[in-house]
C-alpha positions as CSV (number, residue, x, y, z in Angstrom):
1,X,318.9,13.7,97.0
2,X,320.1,16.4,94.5
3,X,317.7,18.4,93.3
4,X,317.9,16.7,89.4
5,X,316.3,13.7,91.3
6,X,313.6,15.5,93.0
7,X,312.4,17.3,90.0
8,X,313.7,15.8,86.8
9,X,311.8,18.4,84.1
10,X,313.3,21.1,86.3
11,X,317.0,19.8,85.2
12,X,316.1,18.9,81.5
13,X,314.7,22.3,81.4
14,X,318.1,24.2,83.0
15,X,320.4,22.2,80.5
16,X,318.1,23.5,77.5
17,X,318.3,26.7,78.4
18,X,321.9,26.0,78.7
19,X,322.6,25.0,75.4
20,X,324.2,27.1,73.1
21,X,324.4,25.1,69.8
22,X,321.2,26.9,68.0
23,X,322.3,30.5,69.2
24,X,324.6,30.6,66.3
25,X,321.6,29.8,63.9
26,X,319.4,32.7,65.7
27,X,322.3,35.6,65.1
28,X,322.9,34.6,61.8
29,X,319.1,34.7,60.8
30,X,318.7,38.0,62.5
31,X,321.8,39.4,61.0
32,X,321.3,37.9,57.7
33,X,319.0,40.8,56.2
34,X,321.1,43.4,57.5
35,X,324.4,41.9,55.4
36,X,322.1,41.7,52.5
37,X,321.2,45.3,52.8
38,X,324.7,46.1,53.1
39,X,326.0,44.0,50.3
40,X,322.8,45.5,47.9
41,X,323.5,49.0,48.8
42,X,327.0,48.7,48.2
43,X,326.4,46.8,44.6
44,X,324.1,49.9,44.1
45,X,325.7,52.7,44.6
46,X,329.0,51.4,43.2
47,X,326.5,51.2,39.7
48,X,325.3,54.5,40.4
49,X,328.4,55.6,40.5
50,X,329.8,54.5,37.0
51,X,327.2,55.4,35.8
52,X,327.9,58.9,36.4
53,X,331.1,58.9,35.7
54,X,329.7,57.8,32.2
55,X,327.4,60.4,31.9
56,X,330.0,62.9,33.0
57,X,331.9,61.7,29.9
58,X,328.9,61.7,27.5
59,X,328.5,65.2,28.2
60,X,332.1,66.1,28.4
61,X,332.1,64.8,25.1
62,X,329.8,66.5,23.8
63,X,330.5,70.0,25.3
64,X,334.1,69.8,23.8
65,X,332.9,68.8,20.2
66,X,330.3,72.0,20.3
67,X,332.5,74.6,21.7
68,X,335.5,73.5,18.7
69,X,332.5,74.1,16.2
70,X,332.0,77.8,14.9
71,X,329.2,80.1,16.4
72,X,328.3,81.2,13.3
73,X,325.1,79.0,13.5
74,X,323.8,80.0,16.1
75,X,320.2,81.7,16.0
76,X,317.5,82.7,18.9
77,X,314.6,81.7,18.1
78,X,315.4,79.1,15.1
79,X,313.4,77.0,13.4
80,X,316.3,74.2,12.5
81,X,318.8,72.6,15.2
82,X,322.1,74.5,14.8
83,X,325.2,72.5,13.1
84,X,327.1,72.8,16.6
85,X,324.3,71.8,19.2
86,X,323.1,68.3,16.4
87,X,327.2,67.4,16.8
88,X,326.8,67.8,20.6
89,X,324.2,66.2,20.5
90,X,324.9,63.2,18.6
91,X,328.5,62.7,20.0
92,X,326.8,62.5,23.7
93,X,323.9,60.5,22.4
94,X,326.6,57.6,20.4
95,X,328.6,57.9,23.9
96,X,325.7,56.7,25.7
97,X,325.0,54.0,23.5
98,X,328.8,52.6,23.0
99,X,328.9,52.5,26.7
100,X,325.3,50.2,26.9
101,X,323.0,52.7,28.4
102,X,319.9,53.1,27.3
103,X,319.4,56.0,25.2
104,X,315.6,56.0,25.8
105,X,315.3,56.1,22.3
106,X,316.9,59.9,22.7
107,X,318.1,59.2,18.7
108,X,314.7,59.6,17.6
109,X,313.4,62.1,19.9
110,X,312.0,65.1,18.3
111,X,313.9,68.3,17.8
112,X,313.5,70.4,20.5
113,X,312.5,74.0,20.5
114,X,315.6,76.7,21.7
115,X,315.2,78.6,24.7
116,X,317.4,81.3,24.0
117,X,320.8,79.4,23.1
118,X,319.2,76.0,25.0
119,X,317.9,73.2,23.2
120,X,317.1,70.2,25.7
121,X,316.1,66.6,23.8
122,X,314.0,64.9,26.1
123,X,312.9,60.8,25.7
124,X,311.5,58.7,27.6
125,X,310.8,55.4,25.8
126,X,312.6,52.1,25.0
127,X,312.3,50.4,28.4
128,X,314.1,53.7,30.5
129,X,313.9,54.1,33.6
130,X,311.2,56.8,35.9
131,X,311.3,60.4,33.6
132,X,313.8,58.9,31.1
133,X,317.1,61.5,29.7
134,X,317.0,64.8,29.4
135,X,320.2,66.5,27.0
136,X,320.2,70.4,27.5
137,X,323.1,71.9,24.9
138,X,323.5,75.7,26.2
139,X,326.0,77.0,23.6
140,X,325.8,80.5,25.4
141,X,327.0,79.4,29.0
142,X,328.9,82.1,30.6
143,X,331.3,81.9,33.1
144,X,333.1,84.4,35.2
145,X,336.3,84.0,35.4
146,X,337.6,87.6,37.1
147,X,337.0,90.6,38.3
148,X,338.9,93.7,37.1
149,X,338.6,97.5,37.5
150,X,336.5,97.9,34.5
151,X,333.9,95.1,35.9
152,X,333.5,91.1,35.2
153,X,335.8,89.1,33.2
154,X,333.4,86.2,31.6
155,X,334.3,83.9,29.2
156,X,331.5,82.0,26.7
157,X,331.2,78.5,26.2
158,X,329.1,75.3,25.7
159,X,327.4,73.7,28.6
160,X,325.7,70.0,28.7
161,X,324.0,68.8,31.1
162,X,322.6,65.3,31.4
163,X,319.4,63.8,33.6
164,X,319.1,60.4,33.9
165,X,316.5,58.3,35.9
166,X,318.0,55.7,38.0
167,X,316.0,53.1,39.6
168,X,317.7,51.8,43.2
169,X,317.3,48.3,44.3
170,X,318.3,49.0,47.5
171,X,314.9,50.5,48.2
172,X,313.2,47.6,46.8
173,X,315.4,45.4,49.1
174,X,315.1,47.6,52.2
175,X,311.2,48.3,51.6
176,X,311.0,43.9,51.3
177,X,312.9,43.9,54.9
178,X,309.7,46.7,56.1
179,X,312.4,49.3,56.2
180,X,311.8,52.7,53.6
181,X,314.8,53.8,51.9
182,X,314.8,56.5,49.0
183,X,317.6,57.4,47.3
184,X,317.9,60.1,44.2
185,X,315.4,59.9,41.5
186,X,317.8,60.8,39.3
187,X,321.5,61.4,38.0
188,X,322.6,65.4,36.6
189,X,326.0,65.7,35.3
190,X,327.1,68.6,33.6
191,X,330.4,69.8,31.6
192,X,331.4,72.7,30.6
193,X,333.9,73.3,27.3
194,X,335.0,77.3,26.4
195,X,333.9,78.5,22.9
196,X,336.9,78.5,20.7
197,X,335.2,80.1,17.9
């Protein structure tokens, strides 16, 4: 007598465990939310990343149209926004929107008040993301360029600098599977144009 005739739950049991057809179904269900974090995170950060390089244009943009204005303008403290910093500004601002990103309804954001040759529009409405856009103009950045006998060689030009919210889904994905993930708040780009006049 074998031993599946003496005890024939003991041999049902051994092939069971032997079976392999349903292992297939258990490593794809286990490794199922780890692809999905992986496909998520790279969707993510591919969009964060265009939408930087976007950013990086708006305020490229907008750096180059100030600095080829004049400086004549330019006050500290004014009252009114210069000539040069309101083209910056609304070059970068029509940027963002012919590219589709919310504006934040920076348009109609009140003018801001200078800090010394700074003016930084701030908005936060129209559906935007977290602390919305921020738009600092510095049409006094300096930049050193050398250094000589007689002491620093700096040149003058327009800075912009742009702060964008961005929401990740990857944490709303990883925090679903009970992991925490946290990426950046937000999105700074900056560009910097010398003064021509």
């Amino acid at each position: 007598m074998t031993t599946a005739t003496k005890f024939p739950r003991l041999a049902r049991l051994k092939r069971c465990w032997s079976d392999e057809g349903a292992a297939q179904i258990v490593e794809f269900a286990v490794s199922l939310p780890v692809l999905i974090l992986f496909v998520i995170g790279i969707f993510d950060f591919s969009n964060a990343l265009s939408l930087k390089q976007k950013l990086t244009n708006a305020a490229r943009e907008g750096a180059r149209v100030a600095a080829a204005d004049s400086a004549n303008d330019l006050c500290a403290p004014c009252t009114a926004v210069p000539a040069s910093v309101g083209d910056a500004f609304q070059v970068a601002d029509n940027y963002l929107i012919s590219e589709k990103i919310n504006d934040c309804g920076l348009a109609t954001a009140a003018p801001p008040t200078p800090t010394g040759l700074t003016w930084t529009y701030t908005a936060t409405g129209a559906g935007c993301p977290g602390n919305g856009i921020t738009l600092a103009i510095n049409r006094g950045c300096s930049s050193q360029i050398a250094t000589t006998n007689a002491g620093n060689l700096n040149l003058i030009g327009t800075c912009v600098t742009i702060t964008y919210a961005y929401k990740w889904e990857f944490n709303n994905v990883a925090s679903a599977l009970g992991w925490t993930a946290s990426g950046p708040s937000t999105i700074t780009v900056s560009a910097e144009a010398f003064n021509e006049n």
